[in-house]
mmCIF file of the N, C-alpha and C atoms, coordinates in Angstrom:
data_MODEL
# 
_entry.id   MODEL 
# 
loop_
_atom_site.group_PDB 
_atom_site.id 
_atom_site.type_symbol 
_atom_site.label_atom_id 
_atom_site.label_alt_id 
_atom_site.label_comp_id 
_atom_site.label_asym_id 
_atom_site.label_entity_id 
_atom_site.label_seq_id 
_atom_site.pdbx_PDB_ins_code 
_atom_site.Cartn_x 
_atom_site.Cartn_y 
_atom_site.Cartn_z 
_atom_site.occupancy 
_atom_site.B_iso_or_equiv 
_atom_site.pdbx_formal_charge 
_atom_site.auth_seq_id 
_atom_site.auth_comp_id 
_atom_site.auth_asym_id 
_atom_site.auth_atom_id 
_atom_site.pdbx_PDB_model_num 
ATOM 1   N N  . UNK A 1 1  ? -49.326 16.488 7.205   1.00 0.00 ? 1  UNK A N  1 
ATOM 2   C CA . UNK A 1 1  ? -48.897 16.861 5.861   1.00 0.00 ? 1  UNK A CA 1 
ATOM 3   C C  . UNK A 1 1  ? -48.145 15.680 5.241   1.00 0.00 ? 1  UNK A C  1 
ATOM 4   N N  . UNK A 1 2  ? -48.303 15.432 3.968   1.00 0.00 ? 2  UNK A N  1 
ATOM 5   C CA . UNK A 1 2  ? -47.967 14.539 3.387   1.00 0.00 ? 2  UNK A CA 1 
ATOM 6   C C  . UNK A 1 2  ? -46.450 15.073 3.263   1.00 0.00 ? 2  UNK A C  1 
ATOM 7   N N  . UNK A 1 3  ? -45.402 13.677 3.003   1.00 0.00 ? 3  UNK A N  1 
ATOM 8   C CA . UNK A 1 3  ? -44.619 14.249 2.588   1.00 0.00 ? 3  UNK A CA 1 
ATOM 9   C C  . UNK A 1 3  ? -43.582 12.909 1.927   1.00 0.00 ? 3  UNK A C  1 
ATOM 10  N N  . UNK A 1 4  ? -43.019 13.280 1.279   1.00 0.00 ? 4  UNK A N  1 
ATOM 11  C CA . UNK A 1 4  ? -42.229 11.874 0.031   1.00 0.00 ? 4  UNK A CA 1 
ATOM 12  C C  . UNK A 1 4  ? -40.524 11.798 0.509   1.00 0.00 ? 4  UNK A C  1 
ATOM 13  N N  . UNK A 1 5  ? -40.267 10.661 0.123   1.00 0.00 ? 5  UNK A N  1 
ATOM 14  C CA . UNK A 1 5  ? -38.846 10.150 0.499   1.00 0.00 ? 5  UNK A CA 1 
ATOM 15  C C  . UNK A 1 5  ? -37.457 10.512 -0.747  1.00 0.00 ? 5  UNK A C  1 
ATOM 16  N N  . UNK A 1 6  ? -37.104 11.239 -0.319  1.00 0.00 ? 6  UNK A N  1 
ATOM 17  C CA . UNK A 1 6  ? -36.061 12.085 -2.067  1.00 0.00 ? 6  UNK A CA 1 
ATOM 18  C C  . UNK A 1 6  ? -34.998 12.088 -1.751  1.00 0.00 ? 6  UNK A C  1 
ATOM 19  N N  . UNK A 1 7  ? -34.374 11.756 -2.803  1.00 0.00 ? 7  UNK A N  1 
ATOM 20  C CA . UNK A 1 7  ? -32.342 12.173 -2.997  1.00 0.00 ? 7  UNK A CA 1 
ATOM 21  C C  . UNK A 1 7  ? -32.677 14.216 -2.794  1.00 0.00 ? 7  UNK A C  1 
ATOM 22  N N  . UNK A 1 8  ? -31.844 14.258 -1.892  1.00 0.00 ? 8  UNK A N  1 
ATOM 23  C CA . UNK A 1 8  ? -31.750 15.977 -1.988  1.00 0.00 ? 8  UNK A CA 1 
ATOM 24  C C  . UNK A 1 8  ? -30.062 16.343 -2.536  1.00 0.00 ? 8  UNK A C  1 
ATOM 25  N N  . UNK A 1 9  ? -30.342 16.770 -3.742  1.00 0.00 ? 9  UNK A N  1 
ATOM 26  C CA . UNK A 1 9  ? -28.937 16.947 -4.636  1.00 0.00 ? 9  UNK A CA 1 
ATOM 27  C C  . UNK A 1 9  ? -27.709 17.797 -3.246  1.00 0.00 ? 9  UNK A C  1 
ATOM 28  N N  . UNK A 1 10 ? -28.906 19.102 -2.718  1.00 0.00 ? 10 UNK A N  1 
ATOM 29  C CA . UNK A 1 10 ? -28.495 20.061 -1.577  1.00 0.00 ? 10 UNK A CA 1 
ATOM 30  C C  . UNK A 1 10 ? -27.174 18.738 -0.063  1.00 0.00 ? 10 UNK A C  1 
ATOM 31  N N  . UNK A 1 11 ? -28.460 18.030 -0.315  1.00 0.00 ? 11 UNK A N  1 
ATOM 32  C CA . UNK A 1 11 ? -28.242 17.736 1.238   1.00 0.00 ? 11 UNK A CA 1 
ATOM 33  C C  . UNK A 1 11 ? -26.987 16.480 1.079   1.00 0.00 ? 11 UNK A C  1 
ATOM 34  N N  . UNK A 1 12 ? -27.460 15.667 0.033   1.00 0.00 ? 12 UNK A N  1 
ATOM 35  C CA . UNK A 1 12 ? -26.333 15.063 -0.750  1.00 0.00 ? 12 UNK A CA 1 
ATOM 36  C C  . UNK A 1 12 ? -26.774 13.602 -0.181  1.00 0.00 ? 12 UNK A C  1 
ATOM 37  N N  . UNK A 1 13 ? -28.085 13.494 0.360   1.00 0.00 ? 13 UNK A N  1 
ATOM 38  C CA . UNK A 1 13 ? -28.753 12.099 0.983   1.00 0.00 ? 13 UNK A CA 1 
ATOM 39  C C  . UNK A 1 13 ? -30.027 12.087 0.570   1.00 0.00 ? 13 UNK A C  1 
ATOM 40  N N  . UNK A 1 14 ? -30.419 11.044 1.154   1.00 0.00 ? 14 UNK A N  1 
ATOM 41  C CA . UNK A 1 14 ? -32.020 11.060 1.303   1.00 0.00 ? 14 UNK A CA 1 
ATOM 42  C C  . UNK A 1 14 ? -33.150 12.197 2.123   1.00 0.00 ? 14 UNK A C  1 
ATOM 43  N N  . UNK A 1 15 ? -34.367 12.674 2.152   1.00 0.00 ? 15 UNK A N  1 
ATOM 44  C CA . UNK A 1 15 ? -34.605 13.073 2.970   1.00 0.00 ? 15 UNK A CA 1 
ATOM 45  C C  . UNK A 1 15 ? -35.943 13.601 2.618   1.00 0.00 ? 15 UNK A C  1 
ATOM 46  N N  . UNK A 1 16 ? -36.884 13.942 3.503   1.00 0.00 ? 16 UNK A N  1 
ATOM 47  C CA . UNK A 1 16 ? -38.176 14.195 3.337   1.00 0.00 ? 16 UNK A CA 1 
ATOM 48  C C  . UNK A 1 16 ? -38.191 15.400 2.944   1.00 0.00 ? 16 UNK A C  1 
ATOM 49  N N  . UNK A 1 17 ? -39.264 15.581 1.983   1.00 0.00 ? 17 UNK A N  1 
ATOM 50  C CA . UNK A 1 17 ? -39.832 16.304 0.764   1.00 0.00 ? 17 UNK A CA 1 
ATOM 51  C C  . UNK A 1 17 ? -41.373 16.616 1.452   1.00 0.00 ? 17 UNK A C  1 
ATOM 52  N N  . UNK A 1 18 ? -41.714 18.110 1.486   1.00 0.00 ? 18 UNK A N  1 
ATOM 53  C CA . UNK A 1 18 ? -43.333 18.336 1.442   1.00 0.00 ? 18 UNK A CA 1 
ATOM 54  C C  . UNK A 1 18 ? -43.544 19.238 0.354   1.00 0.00 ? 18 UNK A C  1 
ATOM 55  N N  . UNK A 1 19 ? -45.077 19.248 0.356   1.00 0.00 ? 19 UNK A N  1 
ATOM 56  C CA . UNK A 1 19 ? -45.619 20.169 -0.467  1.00 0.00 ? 19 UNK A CA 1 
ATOM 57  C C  . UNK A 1 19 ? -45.136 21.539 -0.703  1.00 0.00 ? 19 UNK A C  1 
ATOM 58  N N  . UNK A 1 20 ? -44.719 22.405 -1.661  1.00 0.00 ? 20 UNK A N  1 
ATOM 59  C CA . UNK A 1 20 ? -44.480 24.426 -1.514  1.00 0.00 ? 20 UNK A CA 1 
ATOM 60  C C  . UNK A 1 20 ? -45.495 24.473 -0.567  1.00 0.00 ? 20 UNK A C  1 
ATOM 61  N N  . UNK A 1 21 ? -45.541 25.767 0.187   1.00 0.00 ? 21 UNK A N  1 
ATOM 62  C CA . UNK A 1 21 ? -46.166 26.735 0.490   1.00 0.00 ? 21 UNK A CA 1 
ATOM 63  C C  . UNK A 1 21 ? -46.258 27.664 -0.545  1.00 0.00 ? 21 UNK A C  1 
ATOM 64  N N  . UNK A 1 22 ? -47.615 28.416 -0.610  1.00 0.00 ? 22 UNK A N  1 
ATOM 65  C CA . UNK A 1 22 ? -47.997 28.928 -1.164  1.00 0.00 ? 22 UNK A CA 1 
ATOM 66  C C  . UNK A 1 22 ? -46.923 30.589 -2.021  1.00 0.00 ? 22 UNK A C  1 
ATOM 67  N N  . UNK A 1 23 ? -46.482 30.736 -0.695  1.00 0.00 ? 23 UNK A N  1 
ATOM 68  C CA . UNK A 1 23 ? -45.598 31.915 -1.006  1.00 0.00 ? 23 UNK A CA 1 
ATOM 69  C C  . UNK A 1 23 ? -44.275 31.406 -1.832  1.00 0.00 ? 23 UNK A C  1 
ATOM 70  N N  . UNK A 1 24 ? -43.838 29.965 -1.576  1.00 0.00 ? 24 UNK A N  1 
ATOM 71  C CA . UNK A 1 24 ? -43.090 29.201 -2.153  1.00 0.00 ? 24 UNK A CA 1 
ATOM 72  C C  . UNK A 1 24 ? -43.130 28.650 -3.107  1.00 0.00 ? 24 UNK A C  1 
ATOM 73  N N  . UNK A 1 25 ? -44.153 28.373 -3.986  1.00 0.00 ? 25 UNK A N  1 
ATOM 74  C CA . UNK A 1 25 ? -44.732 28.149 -5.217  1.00 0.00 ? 25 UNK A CA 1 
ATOM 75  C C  . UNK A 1 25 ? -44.578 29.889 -6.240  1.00 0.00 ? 25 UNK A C  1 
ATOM 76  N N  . UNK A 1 26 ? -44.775 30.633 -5.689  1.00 0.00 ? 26 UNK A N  1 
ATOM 77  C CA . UNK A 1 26 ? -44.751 32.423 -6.237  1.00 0.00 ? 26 UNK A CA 1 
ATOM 78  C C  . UNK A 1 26 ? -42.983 32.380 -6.227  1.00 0.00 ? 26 UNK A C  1 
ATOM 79  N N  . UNK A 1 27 ? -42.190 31.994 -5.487  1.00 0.00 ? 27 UNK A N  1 
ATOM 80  C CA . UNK A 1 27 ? -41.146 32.246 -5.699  1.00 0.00 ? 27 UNK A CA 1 
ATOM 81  C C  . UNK A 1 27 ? -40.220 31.139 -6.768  1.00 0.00 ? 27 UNK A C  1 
ATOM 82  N N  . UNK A 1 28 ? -41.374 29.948 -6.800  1.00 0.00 ? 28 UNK A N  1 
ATOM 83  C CA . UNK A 1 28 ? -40.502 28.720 -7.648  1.00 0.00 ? 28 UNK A CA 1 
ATOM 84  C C  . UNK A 1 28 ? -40.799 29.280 -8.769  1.00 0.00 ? 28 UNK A C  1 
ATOM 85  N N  . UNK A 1 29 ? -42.198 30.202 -9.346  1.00 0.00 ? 29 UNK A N  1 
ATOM 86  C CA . UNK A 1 29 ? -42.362 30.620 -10.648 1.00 0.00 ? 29 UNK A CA 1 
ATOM 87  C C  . UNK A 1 29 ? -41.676 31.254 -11.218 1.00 0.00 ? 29 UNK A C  1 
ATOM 88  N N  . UNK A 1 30 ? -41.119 32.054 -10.327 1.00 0.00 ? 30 UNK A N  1 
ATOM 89  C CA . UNK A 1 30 ? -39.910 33.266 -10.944 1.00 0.00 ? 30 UNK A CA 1 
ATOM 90  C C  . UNK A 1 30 ? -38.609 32.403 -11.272 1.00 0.00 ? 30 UNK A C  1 
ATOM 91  N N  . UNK A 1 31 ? -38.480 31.558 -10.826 1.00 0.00 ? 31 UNK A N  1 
ATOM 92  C CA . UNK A 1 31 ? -37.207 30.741 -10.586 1.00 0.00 ? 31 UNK A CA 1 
ATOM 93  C C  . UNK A 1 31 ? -37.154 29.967 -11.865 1.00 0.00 ? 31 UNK A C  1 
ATOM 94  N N  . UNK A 1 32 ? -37.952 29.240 -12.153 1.00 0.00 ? 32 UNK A N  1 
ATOM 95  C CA . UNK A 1 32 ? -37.955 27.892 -13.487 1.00 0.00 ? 32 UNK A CA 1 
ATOM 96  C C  . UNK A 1 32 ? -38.952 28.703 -14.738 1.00 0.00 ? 32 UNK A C  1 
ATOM 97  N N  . UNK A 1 33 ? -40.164 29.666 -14.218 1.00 0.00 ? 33 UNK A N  1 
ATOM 98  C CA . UNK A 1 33 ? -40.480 30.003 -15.235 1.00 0.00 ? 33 UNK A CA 1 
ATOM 99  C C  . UNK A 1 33 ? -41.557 29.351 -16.051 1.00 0.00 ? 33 UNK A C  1 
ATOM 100 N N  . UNK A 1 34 ? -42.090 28.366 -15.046 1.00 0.00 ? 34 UNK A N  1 
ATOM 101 C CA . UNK A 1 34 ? -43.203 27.848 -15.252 1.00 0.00 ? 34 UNK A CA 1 
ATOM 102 C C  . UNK A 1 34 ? -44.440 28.277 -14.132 1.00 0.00 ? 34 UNK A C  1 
ATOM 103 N N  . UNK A 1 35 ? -45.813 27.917 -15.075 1.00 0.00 ? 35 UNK A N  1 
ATOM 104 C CA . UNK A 1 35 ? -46.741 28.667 -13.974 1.00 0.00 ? 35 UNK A CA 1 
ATOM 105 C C  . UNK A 1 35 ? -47.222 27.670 -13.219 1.00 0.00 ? 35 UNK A C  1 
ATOM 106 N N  . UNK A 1 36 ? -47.202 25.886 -13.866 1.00 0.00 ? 36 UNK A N  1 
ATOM 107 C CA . UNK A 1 36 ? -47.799 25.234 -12.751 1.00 0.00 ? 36 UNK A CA 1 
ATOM 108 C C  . UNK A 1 36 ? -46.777 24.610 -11.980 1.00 0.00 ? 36 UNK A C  1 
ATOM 109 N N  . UNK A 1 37 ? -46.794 24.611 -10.319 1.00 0.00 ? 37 UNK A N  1 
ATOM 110 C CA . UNK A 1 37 ? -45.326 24.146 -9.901  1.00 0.00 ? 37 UNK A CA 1 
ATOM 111 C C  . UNK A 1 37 ? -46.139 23.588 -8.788  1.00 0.00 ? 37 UNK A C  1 
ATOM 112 N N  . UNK A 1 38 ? -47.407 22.857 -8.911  1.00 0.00 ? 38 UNK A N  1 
ATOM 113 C CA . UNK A 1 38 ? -47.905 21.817 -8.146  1.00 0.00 ? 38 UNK A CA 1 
ATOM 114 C C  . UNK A 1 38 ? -46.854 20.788 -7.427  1.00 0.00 ? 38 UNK A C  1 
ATOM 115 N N  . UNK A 1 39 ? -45.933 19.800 -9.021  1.00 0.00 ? 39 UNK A N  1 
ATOM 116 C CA . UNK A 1 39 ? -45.771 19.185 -8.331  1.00 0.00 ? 39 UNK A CA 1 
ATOM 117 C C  . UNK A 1 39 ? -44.133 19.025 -8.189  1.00 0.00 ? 39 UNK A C  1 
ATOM 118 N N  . UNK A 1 40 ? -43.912 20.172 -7.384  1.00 0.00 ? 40 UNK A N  1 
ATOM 119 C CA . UNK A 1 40 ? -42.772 20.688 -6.953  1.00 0.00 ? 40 UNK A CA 1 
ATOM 120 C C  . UNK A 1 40 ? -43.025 20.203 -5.637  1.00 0.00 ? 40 UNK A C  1 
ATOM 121 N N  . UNK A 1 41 ? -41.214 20.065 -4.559  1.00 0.00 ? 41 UNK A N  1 
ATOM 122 C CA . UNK A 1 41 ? -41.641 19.841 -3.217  1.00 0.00 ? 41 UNK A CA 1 
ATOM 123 C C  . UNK A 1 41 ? -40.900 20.596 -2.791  1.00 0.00 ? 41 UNK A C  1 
ATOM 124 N N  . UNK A 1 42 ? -40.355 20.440 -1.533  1.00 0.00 ? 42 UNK A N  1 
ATOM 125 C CA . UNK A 1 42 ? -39.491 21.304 -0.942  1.00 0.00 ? 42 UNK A CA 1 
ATOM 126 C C  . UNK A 1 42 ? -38.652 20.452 0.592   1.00 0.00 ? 42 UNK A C  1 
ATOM 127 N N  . UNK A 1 43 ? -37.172 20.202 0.198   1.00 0.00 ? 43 UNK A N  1 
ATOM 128 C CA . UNK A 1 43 ? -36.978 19.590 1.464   1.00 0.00 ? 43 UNK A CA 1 
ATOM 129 C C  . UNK A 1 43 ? -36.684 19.975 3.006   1.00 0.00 ? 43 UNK A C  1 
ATOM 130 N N  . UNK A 1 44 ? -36.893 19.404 3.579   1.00 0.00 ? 44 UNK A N  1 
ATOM 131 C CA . UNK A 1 44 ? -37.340 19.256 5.025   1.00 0.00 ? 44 UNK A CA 1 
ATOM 132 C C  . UNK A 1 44 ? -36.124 19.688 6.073   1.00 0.00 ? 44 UNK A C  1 
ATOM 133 N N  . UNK A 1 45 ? -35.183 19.330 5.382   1.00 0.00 ? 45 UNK A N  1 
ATOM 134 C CA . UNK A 1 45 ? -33.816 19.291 6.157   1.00 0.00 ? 45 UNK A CA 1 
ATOM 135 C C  . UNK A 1 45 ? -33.538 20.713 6.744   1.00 0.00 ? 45 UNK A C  1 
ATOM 136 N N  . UNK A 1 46 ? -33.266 20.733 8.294   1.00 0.00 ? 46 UNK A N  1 
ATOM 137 C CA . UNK A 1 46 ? -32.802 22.171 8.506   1.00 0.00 ? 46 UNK A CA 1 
ATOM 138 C C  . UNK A 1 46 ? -31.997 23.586 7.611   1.00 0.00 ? 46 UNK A C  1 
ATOM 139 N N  . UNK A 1 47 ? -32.357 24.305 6.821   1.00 0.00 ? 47 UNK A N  1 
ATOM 140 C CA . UNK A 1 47 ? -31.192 24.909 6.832   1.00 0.00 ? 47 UNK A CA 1 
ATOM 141 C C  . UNK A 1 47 ? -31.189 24.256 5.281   1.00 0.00 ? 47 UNK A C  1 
ATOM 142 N N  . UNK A 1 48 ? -32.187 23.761 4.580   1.00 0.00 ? 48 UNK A N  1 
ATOM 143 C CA . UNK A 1 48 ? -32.093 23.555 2.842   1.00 0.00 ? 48 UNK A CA 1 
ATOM 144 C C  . UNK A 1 48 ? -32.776 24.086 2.730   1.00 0.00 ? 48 UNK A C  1 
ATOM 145 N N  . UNK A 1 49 ? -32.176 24.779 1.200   1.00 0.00 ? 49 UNK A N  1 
ATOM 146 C CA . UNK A 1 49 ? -33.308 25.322 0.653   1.00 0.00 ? 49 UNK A CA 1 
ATOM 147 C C  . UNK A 1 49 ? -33.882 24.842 -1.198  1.00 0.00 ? 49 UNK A C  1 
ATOM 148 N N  . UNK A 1 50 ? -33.424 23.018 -0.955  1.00 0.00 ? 50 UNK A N  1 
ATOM 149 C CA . UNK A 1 50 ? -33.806 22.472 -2.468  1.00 0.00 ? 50 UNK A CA 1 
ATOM 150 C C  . UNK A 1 50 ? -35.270 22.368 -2.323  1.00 0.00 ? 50 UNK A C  1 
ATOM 151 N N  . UNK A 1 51 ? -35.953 22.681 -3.830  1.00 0.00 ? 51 UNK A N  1 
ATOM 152 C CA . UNK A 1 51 ? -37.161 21.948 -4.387  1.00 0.00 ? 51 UNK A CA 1 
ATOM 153 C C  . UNK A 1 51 ? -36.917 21.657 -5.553  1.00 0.00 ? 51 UNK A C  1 
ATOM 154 N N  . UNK A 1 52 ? -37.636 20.330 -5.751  1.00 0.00 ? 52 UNK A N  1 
ATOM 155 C CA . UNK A 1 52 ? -37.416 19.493 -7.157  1.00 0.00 ? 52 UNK A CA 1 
ATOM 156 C C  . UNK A 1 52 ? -38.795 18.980 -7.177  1.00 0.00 ? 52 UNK A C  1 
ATOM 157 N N  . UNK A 1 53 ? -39.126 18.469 -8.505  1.00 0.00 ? 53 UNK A N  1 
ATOM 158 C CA . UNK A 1 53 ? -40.307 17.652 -8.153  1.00 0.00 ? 53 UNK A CA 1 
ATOM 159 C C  . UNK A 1 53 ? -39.992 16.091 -8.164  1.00 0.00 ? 53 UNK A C  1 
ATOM 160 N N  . UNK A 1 54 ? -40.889 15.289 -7.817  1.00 0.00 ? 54 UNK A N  1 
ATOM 161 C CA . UNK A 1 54 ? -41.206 14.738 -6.944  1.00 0.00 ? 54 UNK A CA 1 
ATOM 162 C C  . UNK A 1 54 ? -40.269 13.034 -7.709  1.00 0.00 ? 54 UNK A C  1 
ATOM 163 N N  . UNK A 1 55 ? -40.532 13.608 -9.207  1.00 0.00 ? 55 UNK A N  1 
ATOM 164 C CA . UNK A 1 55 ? -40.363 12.195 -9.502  1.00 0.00 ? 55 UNK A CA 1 
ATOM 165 C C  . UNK A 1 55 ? -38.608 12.375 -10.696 1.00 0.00 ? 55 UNK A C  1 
ATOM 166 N N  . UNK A 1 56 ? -38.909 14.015 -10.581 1.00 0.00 ? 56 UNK A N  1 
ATOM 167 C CA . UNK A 1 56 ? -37.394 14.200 -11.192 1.00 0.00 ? 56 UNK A CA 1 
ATOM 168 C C  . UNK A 1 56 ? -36.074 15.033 -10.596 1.00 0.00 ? 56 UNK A C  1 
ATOM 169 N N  . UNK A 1 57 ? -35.740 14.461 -9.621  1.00 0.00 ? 57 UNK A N  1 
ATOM 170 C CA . UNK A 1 57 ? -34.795 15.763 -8.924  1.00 0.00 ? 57 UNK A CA 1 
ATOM 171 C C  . UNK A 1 57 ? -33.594 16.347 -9.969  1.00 0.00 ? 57 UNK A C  1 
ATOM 172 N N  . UNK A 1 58 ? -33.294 16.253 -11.077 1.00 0.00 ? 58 UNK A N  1 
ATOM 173 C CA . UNK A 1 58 ? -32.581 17.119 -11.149 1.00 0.00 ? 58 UNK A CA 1 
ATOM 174 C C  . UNK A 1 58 ? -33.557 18.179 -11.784 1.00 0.00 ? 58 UNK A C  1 
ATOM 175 N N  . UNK A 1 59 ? -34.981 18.001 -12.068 1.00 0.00 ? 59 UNK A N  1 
ATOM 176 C CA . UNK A 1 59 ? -35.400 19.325 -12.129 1.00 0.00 ? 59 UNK A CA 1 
ATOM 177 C C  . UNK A 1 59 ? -36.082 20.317 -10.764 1.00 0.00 ? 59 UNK A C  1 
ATOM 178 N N  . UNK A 1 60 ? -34.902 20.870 -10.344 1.00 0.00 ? 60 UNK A N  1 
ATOM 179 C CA . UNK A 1 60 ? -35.377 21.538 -9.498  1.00 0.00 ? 60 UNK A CA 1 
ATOM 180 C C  . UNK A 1 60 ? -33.927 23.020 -9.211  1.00 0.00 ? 60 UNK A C  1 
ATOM 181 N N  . UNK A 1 61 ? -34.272 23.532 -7.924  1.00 0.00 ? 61 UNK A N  1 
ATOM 182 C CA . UNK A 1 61 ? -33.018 24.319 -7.430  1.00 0.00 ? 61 UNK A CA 1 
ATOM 183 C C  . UNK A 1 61 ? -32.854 24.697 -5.903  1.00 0.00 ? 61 UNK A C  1 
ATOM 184 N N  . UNK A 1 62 ? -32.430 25.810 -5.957  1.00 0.00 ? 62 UNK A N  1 
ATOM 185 C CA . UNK A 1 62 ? -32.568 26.317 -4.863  1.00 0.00 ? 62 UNK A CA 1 
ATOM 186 C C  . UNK A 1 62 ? -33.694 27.402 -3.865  1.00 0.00 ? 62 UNK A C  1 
ATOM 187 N N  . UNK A 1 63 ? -33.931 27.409 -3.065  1.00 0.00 ? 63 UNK A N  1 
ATOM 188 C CA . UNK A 1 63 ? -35.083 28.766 -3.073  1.00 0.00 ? 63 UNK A CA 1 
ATOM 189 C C  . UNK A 1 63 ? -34.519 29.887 -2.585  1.00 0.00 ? 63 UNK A C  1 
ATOM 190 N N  . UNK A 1 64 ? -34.684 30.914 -2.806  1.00 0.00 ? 64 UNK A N  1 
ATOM 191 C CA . UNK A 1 64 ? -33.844 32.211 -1.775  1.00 0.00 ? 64 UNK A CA 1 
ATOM 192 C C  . UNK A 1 64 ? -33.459 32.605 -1.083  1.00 0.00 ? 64 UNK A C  1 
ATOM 193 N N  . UNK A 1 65 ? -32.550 33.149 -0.322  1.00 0.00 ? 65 UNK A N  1 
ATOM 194 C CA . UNK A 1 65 ? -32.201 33.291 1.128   1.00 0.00 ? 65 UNK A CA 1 
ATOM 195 C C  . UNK A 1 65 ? -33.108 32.985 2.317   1.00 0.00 ? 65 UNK A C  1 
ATOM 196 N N  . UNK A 1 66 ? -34.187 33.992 1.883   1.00 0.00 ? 66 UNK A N  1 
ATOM 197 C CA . UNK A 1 66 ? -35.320 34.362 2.885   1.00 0.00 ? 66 UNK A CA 1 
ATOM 198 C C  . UNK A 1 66 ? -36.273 33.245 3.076   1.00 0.00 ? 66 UNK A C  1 
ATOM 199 N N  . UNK A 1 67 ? -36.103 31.894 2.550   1.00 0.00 ? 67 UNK A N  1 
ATOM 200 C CA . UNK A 1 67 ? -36.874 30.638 2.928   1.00 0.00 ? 67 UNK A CA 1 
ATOM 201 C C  . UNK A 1 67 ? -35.976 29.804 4.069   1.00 0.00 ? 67 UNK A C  1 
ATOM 202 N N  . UNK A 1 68 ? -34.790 30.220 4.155   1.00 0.00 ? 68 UNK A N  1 
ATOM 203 C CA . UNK A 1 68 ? -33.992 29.265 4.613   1.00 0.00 ? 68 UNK A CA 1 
ATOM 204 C C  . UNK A 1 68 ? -34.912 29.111 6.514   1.00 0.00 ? 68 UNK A C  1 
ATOM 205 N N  . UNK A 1 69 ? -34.964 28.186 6.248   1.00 0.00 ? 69 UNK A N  1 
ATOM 206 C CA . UNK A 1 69 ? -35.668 27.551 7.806   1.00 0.00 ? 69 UNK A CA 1 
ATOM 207 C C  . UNK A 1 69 ? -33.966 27.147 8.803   1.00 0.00 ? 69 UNK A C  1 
ATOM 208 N N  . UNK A 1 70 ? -33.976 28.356 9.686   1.00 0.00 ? 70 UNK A N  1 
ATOM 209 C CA . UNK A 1 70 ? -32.710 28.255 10.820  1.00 0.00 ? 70 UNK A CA 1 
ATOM 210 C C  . UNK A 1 70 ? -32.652 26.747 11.588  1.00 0.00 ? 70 UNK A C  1 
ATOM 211 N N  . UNK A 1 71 ? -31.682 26.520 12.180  1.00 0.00 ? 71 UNK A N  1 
ATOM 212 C CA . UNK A 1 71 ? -31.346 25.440 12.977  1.00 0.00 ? 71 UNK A CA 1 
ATOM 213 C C  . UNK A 1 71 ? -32.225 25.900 14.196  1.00 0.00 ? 71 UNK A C  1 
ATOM 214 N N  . UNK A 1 72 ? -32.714 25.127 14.929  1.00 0.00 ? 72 UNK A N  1 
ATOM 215 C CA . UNK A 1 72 ? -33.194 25.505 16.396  1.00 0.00 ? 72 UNK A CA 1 
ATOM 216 C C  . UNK A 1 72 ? -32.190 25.420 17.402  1.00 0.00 ? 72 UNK A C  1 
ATOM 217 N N  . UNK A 1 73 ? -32.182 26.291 18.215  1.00 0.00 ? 73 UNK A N  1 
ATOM 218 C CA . UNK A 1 73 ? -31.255 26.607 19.529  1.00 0.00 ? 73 UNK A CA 1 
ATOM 219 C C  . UNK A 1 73 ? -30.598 25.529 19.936  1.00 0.00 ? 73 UNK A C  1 
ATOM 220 N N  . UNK A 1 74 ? -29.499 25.505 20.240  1.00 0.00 ? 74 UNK A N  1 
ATOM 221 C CA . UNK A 1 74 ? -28.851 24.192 20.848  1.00 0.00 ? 74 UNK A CA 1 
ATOM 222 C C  . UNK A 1 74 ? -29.654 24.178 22.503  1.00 0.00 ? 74 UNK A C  1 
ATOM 223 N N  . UNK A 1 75 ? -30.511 23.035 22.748  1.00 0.00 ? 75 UNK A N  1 
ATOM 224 C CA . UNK A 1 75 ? -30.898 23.154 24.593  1.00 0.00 ? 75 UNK A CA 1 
ATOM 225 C C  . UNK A 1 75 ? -29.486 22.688 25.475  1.00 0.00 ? 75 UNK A C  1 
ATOM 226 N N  . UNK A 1 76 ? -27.987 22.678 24.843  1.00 0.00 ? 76 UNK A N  1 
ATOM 227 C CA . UNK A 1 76 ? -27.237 22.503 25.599  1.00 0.00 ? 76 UNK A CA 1 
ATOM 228 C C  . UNK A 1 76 ? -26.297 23.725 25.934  1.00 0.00 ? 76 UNK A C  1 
ATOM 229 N N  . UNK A 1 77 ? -26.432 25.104 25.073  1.00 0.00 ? 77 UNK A N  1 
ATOM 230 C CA . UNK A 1 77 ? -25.888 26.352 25.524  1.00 0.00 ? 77 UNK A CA 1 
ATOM 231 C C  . UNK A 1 77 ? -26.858 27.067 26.408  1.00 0.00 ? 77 UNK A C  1 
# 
């Protein structure tokens, strides 16, 4: 999967950006209110939940609780 190099306003650094998922594109529509959100991304970082597009981050936000991608298990507990 492709994915782009972005300021994440969220994360407050740099950090990799991929494409929405599909169910994630249905939820960016409700959000901004536009119907094409192609070129929207979504960052990568554990536990964010910014999308902006690609070439303007302050147009973007947050996505909903229920996207938030958890931390994985510590293998040291």
């Amino acid at each position: 999967m492709a994915t782009k190099y972005l300021d994440c306003r969220n994360c407050g650094d740099m950090q990799d950006f991929r494409p929405l998922t599909d169910e994630e594109k249905a939820a960016v529509r409700t959000i901004v209110e536009v119907r094409y959100v192609h070129d929207y991304w979504r960052c990568t970082a554990v536990g964010c939940l910014r999308f902006q597009r690609w070439y303007a981050k302050g147009d973007g936000a947050s996505l909903p609780e229920e996207f938030r991608v958890p931390a994985p298990p510590d293998p040291q507990e």
